[in-house]
C-alpha positions as CSV (number, residue, x, y, z in Angstrom):
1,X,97.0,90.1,93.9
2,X,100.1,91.5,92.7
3,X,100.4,88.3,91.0
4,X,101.1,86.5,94.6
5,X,105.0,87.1,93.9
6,X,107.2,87.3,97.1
7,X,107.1,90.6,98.7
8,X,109.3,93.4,96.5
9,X,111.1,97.5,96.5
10,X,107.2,98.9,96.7
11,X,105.9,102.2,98.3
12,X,102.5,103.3,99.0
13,X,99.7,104.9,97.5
14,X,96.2,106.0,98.2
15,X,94.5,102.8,96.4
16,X,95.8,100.4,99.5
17,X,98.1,98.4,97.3
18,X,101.9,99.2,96.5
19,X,103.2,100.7,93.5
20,X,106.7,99.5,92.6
21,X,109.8,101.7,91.9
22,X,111.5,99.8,88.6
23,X,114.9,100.9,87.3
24,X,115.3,99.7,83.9
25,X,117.9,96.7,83.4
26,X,118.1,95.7,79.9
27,X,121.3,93.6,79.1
28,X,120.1,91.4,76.5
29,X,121.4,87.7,76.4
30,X,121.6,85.3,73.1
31,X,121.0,81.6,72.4
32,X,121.0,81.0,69.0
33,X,117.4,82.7,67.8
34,X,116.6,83.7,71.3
35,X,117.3,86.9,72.8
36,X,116.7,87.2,76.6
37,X,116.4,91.0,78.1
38,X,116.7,90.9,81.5
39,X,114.3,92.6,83.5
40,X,115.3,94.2,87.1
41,X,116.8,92.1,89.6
42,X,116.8,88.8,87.0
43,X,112.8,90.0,86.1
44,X,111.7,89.6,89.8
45,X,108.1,91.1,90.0
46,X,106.7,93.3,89.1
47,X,109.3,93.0,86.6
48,X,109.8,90.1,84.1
49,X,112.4,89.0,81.6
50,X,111.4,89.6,78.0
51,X,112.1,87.2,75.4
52,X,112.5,87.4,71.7
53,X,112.8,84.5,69.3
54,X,113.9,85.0,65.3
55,X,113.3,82.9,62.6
56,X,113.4,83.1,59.0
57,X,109.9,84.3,58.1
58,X,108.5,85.9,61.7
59,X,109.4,87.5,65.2
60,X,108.0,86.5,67.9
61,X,108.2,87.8,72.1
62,X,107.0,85.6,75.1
63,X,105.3,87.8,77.2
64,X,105.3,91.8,77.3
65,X,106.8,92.9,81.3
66,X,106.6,95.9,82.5
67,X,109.9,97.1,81.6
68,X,109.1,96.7,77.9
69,X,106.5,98.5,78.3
70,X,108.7,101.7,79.3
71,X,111.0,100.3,76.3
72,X,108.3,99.3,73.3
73,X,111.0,99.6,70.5
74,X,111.8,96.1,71.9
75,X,108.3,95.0,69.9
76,X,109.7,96.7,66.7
77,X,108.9,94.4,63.7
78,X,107.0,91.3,66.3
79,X,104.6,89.4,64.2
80,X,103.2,87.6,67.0
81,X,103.2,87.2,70.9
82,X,102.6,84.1,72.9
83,X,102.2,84.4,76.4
84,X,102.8,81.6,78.5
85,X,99.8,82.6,80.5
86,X,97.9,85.3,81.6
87,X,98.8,87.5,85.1
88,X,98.7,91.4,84.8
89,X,102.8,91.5,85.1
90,X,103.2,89.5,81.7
91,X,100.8,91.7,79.7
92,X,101.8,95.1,80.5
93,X,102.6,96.8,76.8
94,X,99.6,94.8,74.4
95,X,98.1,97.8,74.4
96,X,101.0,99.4,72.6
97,X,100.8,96.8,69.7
98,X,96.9,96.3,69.1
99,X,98.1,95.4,65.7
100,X,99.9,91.8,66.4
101,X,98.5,88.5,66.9
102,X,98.4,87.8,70.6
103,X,98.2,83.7,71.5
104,X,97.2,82.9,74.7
105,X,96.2,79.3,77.0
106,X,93.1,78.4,76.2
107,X,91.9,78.0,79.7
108,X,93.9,81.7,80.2
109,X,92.5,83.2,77.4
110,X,89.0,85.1,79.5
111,X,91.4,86.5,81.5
112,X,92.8,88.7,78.8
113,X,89.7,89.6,76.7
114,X,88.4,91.7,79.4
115,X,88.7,93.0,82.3
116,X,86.0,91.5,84.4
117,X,87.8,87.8,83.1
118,X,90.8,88.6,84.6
119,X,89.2,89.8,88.0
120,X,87.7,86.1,87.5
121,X,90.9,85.3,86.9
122,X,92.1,86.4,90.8
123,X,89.1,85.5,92.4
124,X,89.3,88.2,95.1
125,X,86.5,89.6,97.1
126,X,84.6,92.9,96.0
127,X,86.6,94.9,98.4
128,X,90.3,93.8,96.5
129,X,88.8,93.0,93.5
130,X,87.4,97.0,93.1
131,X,91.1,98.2,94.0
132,X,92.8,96.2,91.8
133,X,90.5,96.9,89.1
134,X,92.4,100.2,89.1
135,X,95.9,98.8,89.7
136,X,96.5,96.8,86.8
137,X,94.9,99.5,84.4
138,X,97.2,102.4,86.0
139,X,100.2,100.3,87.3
140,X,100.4,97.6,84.4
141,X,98.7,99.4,81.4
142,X,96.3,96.1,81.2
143,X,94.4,96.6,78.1
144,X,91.9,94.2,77.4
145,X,92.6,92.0,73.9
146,X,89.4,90.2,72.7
147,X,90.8,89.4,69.8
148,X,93.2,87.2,71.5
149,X,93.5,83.6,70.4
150,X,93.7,80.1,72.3
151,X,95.8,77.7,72.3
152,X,95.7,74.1,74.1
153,X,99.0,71.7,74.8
154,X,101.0,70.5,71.9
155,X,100.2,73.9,69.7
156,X,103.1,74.5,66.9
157,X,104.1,78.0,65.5
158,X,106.4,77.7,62.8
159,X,108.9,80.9,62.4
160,X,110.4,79.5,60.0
161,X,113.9,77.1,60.4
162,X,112.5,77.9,64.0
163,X,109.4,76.6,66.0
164,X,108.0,77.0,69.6
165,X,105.7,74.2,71.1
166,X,103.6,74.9,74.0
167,X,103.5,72.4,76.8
168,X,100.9,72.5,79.0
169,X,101.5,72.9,82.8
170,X,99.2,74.2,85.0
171,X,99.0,74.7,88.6
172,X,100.3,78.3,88.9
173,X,97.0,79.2,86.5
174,X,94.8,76.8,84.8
175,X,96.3,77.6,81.3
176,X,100.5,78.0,82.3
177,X,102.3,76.9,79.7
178,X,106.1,76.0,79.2
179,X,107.4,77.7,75.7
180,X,110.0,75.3,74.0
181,X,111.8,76.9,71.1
182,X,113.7,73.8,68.8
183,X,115.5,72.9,67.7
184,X,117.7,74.7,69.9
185,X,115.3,73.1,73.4
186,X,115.6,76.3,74.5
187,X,112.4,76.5,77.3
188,X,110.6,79.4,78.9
189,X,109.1,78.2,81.9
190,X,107.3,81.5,82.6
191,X,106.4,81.4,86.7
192,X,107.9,78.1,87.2
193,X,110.6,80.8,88.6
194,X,112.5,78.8,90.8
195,X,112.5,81.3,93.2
196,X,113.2,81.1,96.9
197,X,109.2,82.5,97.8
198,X,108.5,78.8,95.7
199,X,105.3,78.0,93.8
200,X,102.7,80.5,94.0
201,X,98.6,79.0,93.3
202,X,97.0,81.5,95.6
203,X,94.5,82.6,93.1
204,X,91.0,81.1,91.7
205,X,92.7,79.8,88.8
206,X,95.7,77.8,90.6
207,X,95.8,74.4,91.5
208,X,97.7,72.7,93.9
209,X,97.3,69.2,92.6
210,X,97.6,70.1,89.2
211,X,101.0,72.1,89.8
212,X,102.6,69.0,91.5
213,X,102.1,67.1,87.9
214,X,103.3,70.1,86.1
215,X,106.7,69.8,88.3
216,X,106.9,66.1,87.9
217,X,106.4,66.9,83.6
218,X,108.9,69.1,83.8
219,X,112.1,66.7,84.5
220,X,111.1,65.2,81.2
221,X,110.9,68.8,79.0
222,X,114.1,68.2,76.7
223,X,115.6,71.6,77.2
224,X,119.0,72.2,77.1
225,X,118.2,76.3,78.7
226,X,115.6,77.1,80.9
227,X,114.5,80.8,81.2
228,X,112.3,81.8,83.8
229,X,109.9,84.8,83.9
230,X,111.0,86.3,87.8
231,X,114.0,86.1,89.8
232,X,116.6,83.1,88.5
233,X,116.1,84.7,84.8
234,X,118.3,81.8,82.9
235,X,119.7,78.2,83.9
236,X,122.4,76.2,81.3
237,X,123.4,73.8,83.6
238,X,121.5,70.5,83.9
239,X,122.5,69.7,87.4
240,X,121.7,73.2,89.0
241,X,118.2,73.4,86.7
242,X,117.6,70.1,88.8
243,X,118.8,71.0,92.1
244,X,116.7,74.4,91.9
245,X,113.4,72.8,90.6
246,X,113.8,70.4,93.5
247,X,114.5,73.1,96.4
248,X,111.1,75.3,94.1
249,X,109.1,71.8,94.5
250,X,110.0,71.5,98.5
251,X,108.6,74.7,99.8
252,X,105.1,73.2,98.7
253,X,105.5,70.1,101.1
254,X,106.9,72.9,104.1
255,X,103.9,75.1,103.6
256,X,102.0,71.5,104.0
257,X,103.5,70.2,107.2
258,X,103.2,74.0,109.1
259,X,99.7,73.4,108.1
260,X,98.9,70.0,109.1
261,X,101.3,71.0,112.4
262,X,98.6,74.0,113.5
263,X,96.1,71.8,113.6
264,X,97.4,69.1,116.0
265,X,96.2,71.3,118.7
266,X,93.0,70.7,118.2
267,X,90.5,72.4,115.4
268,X,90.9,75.6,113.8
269,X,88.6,77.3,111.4
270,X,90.0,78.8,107.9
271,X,90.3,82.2,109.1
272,X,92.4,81.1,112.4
273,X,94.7,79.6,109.7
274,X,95.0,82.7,107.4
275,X,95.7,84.8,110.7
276,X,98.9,82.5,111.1
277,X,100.6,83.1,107.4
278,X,101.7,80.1,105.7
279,X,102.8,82.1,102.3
280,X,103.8,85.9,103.6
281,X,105.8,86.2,106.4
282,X,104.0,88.4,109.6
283,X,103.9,92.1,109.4
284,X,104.0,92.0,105.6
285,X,100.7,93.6,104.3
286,X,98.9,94.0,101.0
287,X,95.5,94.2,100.4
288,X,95.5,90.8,98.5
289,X,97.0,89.0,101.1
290,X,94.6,87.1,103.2
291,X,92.2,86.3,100.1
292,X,96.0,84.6,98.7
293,X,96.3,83.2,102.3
294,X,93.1,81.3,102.4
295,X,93.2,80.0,98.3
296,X,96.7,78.5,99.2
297,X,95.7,76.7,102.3
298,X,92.6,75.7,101.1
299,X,94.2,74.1,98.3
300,X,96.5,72.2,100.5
301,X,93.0,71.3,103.2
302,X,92.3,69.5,100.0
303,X,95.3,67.7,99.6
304,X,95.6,67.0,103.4
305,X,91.7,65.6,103.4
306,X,91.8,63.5,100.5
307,X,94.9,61.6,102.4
308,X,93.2,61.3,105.5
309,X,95.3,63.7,107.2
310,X,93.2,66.2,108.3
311,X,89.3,65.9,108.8
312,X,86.5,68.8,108.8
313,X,84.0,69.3,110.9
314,X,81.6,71.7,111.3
315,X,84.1,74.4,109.3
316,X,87.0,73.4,111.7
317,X,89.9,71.4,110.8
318,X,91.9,69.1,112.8
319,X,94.0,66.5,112.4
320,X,93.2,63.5,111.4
């Protein structure tokens, strides 16, 4: 799975999927009672940017990347985390801090208690699903946390002078959330990540439809700075948060017309789609890949049916 990010520094090992070379980047950036620390290359996977946020009476940190893992004194004196949803790159140093609260989505929540919920999580076949079984528990320290908690849209934590509301917005995972700290609508939009590679919903947990909504939501999330998990890291401008979440939004509808534009031809089956790449460019190869493929384009095939666009038959799809 590799979390479906856009293809990154990696190098091979014997398990058929890549283990990445991560130089340590921590520059730490402040808004008022949030501190950013920048992971490698903005927190572009496997990386991510870690984010603290002070109030009075408790600490808490968004997320746990894998460069706080090689730097836990980061967690020192962290009364709680909230993870804005659950993928192995955002989990990577719970193990270290079995001690703190962790709060996770509700619908996200499986995925973190064990490890068969999170390979429920992917929805792979046995072949991936039995290497990266391994690869999160030697690559991203996954530790399973049944003790972790739920939380559904429009949960509260008071810090104290200082809260964080969760907003719910799915599509990337059934659970994603949005992390708004007030009253400083400071936001961590966790893998809405703006990133050029654009929305990722390649696993059994995404949803196409759902994450279309969650982009619409998010022009009316009253944040004044937007931190993202991968690649931009932090936005304070309005106008560029805008422009960037429209350019993220349109690589959606130009994976959706090369799609509906294979099939004028005449009818393909799924596989004959996944051969063609929609998501990775050709000659980049993971393990993951063609089980990401055939999720993403059968989550658009749904889209493109229920509009009359394209039309099954048989298990081939043409155009409508």
């Amino acid at each position: 799975m590799l979390s479906g990010r856009a293809p990154g520094r990696t190098i091979q090992t014997s398990g058929g999927v890549h283990q990445p070379k991560l130089p340590i980047m921590s520059q730490p950036i402040s808004f008022g009672p949030v501190t950013v620390f920048p992971g490698d290359k903005n927190g572009k996977y496997p990386d991510g940017n870690q984010v603290l946020v002070r109030g009075r009476e408790a600490l808490a940190a968004f997320d746990t990347p894998l460069s706080t893992f090689l730097q836990p004194e980061r967690l020192n004196g962290v009364d709680l985390v909230i993870l804005g949803h659950v993928h192995e790159d955002h989990v990577c140093a719970l193990g270290q801090i079995p001690h703190v609260p962790v709060h996770a989505p509700e619908e996200d929540a499986p995925a973190l208690r064990s490890l068969d919920g999170l390979m429920d999580h992917y929805g792979y076949g046995p072949d991936v699903t039995a290497i990266m079984r391994r690869h999160v528990r030697e690559h991203f320290h996954f530790a399973p946390r049944p003790d972790a908690s739920g939380y559904r849209d429009a949960q509260v934590w008071d810090l104290g002078g200082v809260t964080v509301h969760a907003w719910h917005m799915p599509g990337h995972t059934g659970g994603h959330s949005v992390l708004l700290v007030e009253p400083d609508g400071i936001a961590f939009i966790g893998d809405i990540d703006l990133s050029g590679f654009g929305p990722y919903y390649g696993d059994a947990c995404s949803d196409l439809a759902r994450f279309l909504v969650t982009l619409e939501r998010m022009q009316s999330l009253p944040a004044k700075v937007w931190i993202t998990s991968h690649h931009k890291g932090v936005v304070t401008e309005a106008g560029q948060m805008r422009t960037l979440l429209a350019r993220f939004r349109e690589r959606i509808f130009e994976r959706e017309k090369a799609i509906a534009q294979a099939l004028m031809g005449g009818g393909k089956t799924l596989a004959e789609l996944v051969a063609q790449r929609f998501l990775y460019p050709p000659g980049y190869h993971e393990i993951f890949v063609d089980d990401v493929e055939a999720k993403t384009i059968r989550e658009h095939l749904k889209l493109l049916i229920a509009g009359g666009k394209v039309v099954e038959e048989g298990g081939r799809f043409r155009a409508a």
